[in-house]
C-alpha positions as CSV (number, residue, x, y, z in Angstrom):
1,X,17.0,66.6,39.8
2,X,20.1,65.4,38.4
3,X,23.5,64.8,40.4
4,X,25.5,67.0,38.8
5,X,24.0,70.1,36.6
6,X,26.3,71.2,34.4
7,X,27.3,75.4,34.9
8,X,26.5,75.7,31.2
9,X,22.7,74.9,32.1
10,X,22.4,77.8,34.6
11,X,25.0,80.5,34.3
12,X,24.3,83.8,32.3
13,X,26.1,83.6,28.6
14,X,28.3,86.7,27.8
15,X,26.1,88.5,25.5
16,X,23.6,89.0,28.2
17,X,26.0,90.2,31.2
18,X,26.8,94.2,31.5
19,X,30.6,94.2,31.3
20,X,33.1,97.1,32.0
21,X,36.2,97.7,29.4
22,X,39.5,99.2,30.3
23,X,40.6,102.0,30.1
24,X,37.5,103.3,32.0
25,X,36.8,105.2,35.3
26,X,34.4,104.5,38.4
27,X,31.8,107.1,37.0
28,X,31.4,104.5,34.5
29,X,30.5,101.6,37.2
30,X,28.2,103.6,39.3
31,X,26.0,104.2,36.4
32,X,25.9,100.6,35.6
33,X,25.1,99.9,39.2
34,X,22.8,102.3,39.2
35,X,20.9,101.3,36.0
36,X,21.1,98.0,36.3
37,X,21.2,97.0,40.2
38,X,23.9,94.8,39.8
39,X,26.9,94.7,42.1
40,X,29.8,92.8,40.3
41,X,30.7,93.5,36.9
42,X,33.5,91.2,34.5
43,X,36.4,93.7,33.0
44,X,37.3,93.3,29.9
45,X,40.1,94.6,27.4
46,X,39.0,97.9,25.4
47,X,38.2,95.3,21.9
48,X,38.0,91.8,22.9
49,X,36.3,89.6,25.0
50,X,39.9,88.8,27.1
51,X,39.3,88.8,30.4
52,X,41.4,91.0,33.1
53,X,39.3,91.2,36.4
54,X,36.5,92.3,38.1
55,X,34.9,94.7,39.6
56,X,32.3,95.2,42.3
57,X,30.0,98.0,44.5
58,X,32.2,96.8,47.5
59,X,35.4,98.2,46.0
60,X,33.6,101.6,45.6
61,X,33.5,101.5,49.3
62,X,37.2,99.6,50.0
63,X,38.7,102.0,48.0
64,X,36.8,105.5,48.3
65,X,39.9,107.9,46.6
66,X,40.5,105.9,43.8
67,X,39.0,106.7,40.3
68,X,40.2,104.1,37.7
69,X,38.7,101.0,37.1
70,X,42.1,99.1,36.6
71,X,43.1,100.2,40.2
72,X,39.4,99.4,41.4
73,X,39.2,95.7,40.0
74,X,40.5,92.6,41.0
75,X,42.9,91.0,38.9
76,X,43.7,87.8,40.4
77,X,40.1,86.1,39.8
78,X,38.8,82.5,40.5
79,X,37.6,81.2,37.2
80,X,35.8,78.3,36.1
81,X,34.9,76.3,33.2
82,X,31.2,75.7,31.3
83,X,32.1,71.7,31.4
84,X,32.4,72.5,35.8
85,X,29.3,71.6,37.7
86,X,27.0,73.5,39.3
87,X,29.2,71.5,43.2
88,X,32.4,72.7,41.7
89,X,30.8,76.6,42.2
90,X,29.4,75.9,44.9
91,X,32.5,74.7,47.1
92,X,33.9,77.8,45.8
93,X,31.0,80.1,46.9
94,X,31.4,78.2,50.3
95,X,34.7,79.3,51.2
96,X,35.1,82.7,49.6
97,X,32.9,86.1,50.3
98,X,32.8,86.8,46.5
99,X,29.2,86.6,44.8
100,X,30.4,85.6,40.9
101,X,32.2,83.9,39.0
102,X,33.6,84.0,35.5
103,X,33.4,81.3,33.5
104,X,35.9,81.1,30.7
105,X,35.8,78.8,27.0
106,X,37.1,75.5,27.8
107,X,39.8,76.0,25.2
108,X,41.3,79.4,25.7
109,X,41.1,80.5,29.7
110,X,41.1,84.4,28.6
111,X,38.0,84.5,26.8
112,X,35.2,85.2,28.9
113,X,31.8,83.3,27.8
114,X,29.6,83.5,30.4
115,X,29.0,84.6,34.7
116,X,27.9,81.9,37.3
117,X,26.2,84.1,40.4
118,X,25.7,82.8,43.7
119,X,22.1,83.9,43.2
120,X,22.1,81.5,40.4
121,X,23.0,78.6,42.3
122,X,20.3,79.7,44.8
123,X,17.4,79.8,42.4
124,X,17.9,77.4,39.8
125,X,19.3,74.7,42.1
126,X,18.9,75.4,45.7
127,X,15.3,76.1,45.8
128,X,14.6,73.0,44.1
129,X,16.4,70.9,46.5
130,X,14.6,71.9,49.3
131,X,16.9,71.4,51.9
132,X,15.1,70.2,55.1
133,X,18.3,71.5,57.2
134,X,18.0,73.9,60.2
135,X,18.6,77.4,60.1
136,X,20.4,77.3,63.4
137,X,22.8,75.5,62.4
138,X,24.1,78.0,59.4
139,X,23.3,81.5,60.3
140,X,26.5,84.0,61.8
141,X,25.7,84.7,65.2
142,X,29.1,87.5,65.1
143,X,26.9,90.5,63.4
144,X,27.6,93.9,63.5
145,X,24.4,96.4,64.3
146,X,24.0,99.7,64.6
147,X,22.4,102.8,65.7
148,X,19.3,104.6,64.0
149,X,20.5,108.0,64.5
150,X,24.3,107.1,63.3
151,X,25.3,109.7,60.5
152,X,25.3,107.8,57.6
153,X,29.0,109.0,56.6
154,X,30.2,107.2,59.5
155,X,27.5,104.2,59.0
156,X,29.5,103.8,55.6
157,X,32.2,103.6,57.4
158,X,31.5,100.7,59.8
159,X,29.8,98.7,57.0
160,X,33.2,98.7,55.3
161,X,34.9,97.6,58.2
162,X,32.4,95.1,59.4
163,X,32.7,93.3,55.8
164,X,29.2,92.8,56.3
165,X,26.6,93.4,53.1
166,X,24.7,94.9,55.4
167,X,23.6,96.2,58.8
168,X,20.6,96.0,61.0
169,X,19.7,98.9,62.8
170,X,18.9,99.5,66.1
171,X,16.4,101.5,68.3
172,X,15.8,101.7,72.2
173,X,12.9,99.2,71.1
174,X,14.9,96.5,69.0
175,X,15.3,96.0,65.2
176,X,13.8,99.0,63.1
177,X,15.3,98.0,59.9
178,X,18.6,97.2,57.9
179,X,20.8,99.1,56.2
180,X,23.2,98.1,53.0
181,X,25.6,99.4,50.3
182,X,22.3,100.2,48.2
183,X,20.8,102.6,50.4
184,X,23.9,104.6,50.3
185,X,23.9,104.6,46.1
186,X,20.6,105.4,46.5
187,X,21.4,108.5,48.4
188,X,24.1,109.4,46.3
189,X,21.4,109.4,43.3
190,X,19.2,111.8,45.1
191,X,22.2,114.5,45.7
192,X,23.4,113.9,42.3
193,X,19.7,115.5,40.5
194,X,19.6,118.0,43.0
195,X,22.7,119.5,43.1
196,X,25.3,118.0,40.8
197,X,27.5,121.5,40.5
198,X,28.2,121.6,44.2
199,X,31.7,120.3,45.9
200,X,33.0,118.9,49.4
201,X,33.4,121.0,52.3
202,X,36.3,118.7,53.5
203,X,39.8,119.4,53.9
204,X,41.5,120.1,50.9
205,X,44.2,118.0,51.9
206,X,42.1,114.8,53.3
207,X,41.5,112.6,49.7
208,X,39.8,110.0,51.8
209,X,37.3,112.4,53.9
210,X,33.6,111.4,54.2
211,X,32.8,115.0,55.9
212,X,30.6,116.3,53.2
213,X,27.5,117.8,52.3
214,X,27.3,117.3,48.5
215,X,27.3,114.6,45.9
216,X,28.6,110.9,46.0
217,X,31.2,112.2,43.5
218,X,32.8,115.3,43.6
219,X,35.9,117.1,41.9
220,X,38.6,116.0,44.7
221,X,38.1,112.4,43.6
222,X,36.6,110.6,46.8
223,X,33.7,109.1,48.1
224,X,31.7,111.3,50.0
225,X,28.6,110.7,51.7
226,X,26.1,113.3,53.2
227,X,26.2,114.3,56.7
228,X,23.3,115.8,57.2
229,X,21.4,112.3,57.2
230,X,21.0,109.8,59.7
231,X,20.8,106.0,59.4
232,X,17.4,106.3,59.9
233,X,16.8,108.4,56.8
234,X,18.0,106.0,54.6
235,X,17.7,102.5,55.9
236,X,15.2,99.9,54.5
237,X,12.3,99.7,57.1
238,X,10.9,96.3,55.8
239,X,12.9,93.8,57.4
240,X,12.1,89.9,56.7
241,X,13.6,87.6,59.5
242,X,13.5,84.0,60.1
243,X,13.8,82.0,63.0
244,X,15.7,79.2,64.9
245,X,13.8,75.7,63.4
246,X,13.1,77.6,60.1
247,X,14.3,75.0,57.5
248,X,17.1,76.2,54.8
249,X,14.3,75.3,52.2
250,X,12.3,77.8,53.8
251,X,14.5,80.7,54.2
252,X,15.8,79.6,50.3
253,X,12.0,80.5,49.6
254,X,11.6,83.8,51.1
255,X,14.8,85.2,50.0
256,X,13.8,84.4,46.7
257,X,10.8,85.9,46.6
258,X,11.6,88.9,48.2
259,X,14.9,89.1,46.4
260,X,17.4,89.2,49.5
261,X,20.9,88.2,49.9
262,X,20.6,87.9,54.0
263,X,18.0,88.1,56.7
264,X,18.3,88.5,60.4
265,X,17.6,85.4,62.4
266,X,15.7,86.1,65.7
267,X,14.3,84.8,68.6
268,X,10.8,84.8,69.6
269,X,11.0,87.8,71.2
270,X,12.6,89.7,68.2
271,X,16.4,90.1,69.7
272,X,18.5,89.5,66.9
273,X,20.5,86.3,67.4
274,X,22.7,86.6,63.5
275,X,22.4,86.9,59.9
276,X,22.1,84.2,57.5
277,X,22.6,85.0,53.9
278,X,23.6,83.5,50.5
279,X,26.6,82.2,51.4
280,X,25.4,80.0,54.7
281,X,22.7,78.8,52.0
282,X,25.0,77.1,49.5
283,X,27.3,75.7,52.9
284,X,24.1,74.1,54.0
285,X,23.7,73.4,50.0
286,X,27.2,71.8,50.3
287,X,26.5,69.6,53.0
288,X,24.0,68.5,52.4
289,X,25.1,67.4,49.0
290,X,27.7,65.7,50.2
291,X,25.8,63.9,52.7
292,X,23.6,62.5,50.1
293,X,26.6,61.2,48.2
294,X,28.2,59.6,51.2
C-alpha cells in the first residue's frame, strides 16, 4: 500500500453525496436520514455548490425545538483539500467526534467537490493495513449504560447527554443489547404511518418537552418521543463485542462486515469493560502510522 493515498482516491465526489440547501427545514433532513441512512449531510446555498455548513442526526437531538436547517447546521466546519492525504483526515478524525469531512476545490475553498467519511478511511485504508495493535489499548472504558425498562423519551435524553452514538443496555443478567440514535428514527417512522394527524399531550408552554404519545414531529415544533415504550422495545438485540487481545485488524474486520461504528468490549465473562468505535480505530490507525514512519 502506498505511504500516502491521496483523499481524491477514496472520498465520495459531490454528484454522488445527498446534500441539504438553504433555506430548508428539519422535515427536510429526517426524510433524507430516513431514506438514505446517512447521518451527516453538507449544506449548501439554494443554486450553487458554495458551501455553508453541515448538518447531522446528532443536531436533531442537541437541538430538539429548533426547525430550521440554518439554525440546525454547523457553520464553522473543518475542511480539507482533494491534494490532502488520506493522514491529514485521519489526524483530524483522531481529535474531533465529527464523522465527515468536506473537501473543497483546491482553487476556490467555497465550492464543495466531494465528502471524506471516517468510514471511508476505515474501509478503503484501514482494513487493508491490518493493524496488529491491541484492542485494550484503544477502546473507552468511561461508557454510559442503561436500563432495559428505561422510557425511551428519557433514554433519548441520556444518549444526548452521554455524547455517546450509542448505549448498551442492561438487564439483571448483563448486556441484552444496544441502543442508538437510529432506533429512535426508527420509532419515530412507525408513529408517523400510524397516526400522523395526532399532536403532543405536553404542556403547551414546555417547547422542549419529550412527554408525548404521538409523532417524532408534531405542530408545537419539538422533538417528541413516545412514552409508552421502553428501551427494551426498541433497542437492537444483536450485539457484536470484542475482547481484550482482539487485534484492531480484527475488530476493523467485523465492524465492516456487520456495518458498525462501535462495539462493546468485554471480558470473558461478558461484563462490559468499554466501547471501541470508529474513532479509537483511526487513533490506533494514527499510531501506528506514525510508528512506521519513525
Amino acid at each position: 500500500m502506498k505511504d500516502k493515498i491521496p483523499l481524491s482516491e477514496i472520498m465520495t465526489k459531490k454528484d454522488d453525496l445527498v446534500t441539504m440547501r438553504i433555506p430548508g427545514n428539519r422535515d427536510l433532513l429526517i426524510e433524507a436520514i430516513r431514506k438514505t441512512g446517512l447521518s451527516v449531510y453538507p449544506v449548501l446555498k439554494k443554486e450553487s455548490d458554495e458551501l455553508v455548513g453541515i448538518v447531522s442526526r446528532s443536531d436533531l437531538f442537541r437541538n430538539p425545538d429548533e426547525t430550521q436547517l440554518s439554525l440546525l447546521m454547523k457553520r464553522d466546519v473543518i475542511t480539507l483539500k482533494s491534494s490532502n492525504y488520506v493522514i491529514d483526515a485521519a489526524r483530524i478524525y483522531e481529535e474531533n467526534v465529527f464523522q465527515r469531512i468536506p473537501i473543497v476545490d483546491d482553487n476556490d475553498e467555497k465550492i464543495l467537490i466531494g465528502l471524506i467519511a471516517r468510514n471511508d478511511i476505515i474501509k478503503k485504508v484501514v482494513l487493508k493495513a491490518k493493524i496488529q495493535l491491541d484492542v485494550k489499548n484503544y477502546f473507552n472504558p468511561n461508557v454510559t449504560t442503561i436500563w432495559e425498562q428505561t422510557p425511551v423519551n428519557i433514554a433519548a435524553m441520556i444518549l444526548r447527554v452521554s455524547h455517546q452514538k450509542g448505549l448498551p443496555v442492561l438487564n439483571a443478567s448483563g448486556m441484552t443489547g444496544i441502543i442508538s440514535q437510529n432506533d429512535f428514527l426508527k420509532v419515530a417512522e412507525i408513529l408517523d404511518s400510524q397516526s400522523t394527524s395526532r399532536t403532543g399531550h405536553g404542556s403547551e408552554n414546555d417547547s422542549s418537552s419529550w412527554d408525548s404519545e404521538s409523532i417524532l414531529i408534531i405542530g408545537a415544533k419539538t422533538l417528541t418521543l413516545p412514552r409508552n415504550m421502553k428501551v427494551c422495545d426498541i433497542m437492537e438485540g444483536n450485539v457484536e463485542v470484542c475482547y481484550t487481545g482482539t487485534t484492531i485488524h480484527e475488530v476493523t474486520k467485523k465492524m465492516v462486515q456487520k456495518n458498525l461504528d462501535q462495539m462493546p468490549v468485554v471480558n470473558v465473562s461478558g461484563e462490559i469493560l468499554g466501547i471501541i468505535n470508529t474513532r479509537d480505530i483511526i487513533r490506533a490507525y494514527v499510531h501506528g502510522y506514525d510508528k512506521k514512519r519513525n
